[in-house]
C-alpha positions as CSV (number, residue, x, y, z in Angstrom):
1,X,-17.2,14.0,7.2
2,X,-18.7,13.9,11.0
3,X,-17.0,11.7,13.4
4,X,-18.2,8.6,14.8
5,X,-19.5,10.5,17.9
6,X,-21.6,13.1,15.8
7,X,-22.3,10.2,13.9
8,X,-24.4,8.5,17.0
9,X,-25.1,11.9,18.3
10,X,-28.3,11.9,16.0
11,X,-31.7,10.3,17.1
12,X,-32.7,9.0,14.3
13,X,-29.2,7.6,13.1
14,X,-29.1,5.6,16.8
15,X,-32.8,4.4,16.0
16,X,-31.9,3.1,12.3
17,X,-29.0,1.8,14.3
18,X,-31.2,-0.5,16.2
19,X,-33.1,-1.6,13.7
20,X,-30.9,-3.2,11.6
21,X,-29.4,-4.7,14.5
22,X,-32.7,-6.8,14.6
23,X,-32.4,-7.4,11.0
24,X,-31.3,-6.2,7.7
25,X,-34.1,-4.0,5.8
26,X,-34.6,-2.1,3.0
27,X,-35.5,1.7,3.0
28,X,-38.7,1.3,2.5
29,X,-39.3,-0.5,5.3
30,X,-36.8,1.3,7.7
31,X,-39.0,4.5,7.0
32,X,-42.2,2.7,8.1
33,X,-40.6,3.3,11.6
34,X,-40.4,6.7,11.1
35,X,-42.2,10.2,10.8
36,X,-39.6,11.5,8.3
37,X,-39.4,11.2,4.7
38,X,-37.7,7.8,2.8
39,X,-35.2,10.4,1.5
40,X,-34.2,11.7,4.5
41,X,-33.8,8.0,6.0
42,X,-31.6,7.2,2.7
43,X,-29.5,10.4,3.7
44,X,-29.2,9.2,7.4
45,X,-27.9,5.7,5.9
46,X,-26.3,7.6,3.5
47,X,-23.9,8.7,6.2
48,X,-23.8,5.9,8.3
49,X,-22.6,4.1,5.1
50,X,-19.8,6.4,5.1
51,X,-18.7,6.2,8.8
52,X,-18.7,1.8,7.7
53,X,-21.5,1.3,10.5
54,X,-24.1,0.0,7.8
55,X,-23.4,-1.9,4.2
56,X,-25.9,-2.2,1.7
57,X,-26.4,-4.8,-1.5
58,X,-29.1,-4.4,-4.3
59,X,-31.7,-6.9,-4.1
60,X,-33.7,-5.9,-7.4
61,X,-34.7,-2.4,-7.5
62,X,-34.3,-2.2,-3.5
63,X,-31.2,-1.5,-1.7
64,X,-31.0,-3.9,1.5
65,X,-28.9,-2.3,4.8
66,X,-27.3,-4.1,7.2
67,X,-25.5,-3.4,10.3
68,X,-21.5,-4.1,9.2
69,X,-20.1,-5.6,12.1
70,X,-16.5,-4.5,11.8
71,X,-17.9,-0.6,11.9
72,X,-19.6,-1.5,15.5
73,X,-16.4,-2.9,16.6
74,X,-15.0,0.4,15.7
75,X,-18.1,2.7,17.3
76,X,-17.2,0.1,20.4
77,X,-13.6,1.0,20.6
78,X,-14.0,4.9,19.7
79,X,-16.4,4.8,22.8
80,X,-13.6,2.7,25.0
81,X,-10.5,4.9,24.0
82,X,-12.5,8.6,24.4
83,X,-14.1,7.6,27.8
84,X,-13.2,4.7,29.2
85,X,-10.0,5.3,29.2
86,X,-10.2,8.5,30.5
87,X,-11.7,7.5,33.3
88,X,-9.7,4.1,34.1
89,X,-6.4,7.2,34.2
90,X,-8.6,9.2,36.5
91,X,-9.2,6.2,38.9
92,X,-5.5,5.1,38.7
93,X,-4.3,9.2,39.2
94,X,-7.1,8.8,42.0
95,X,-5.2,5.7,43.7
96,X,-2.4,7.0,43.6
97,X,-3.3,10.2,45.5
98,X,-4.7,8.0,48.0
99,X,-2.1,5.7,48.6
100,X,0.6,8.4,48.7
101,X,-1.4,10.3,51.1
102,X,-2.4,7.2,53.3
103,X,2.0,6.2,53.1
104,X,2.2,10.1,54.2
105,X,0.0,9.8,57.3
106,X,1.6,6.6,57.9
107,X,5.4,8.1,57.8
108,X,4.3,10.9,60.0
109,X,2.8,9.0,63.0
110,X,5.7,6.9,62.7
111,X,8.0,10.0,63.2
112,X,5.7,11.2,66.4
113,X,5.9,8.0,67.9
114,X,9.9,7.5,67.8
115,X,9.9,11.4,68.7
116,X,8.7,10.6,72.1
């Protein structure tokens, strides 16, 4: 199974994505919006299905997607935890180096003005 971020990765996945986050549409609709075939949609929300960012429920013979709002919370917090967070530590490691070099500087003027 592909991650969350291969998942996204895919063009038309993000634009099936949006879509639904308008509303909730069947396939046959959904593939109106696009220049590939209604199987190849129903694969793409086959797997997004699978990852729990859609859910579906049979209306008739039609299958009716929707976006499942606990699998964006997820998407959300795989996006926080892989880069946000990476780069809050880099900005915090970055501080740091700042601050200890600024107390550094400090210390040694400090040191040439009792010197004297």
């Amino acid at each position: 199974m592909l991650d969350l971020l291969e998942i996204v990765a895919d063009p038309n996945r993000r634009k099936i994505l949006r879509l639904l986050a308008k509303s909730e549409q069947s396939v046959t609709v959904l593939s109106q919006e696009f220049e590939i075939s209604r199987s190849a949609i129903s694969q793409q929300l086959l797997l997004l299905a699978e990852a729990g960012l859609v859910s579906a429920r049979k209306e008739g013979r039609n299958r009716i997607y929707q976006i499942e709002p606990y699998g964006m919370v997820k998407l959300r917090q795989f996006f926080l935890d892989q880069f946000w967070s990476q780069e809050i530590d880099s900005l915090v490691h970055d501080a740091q180096n700042y601050l200890e070099n600024k107390k550094s500087k400090t210390s040694k003027t400090i040191t040439r003005k009792g010197s004297r």
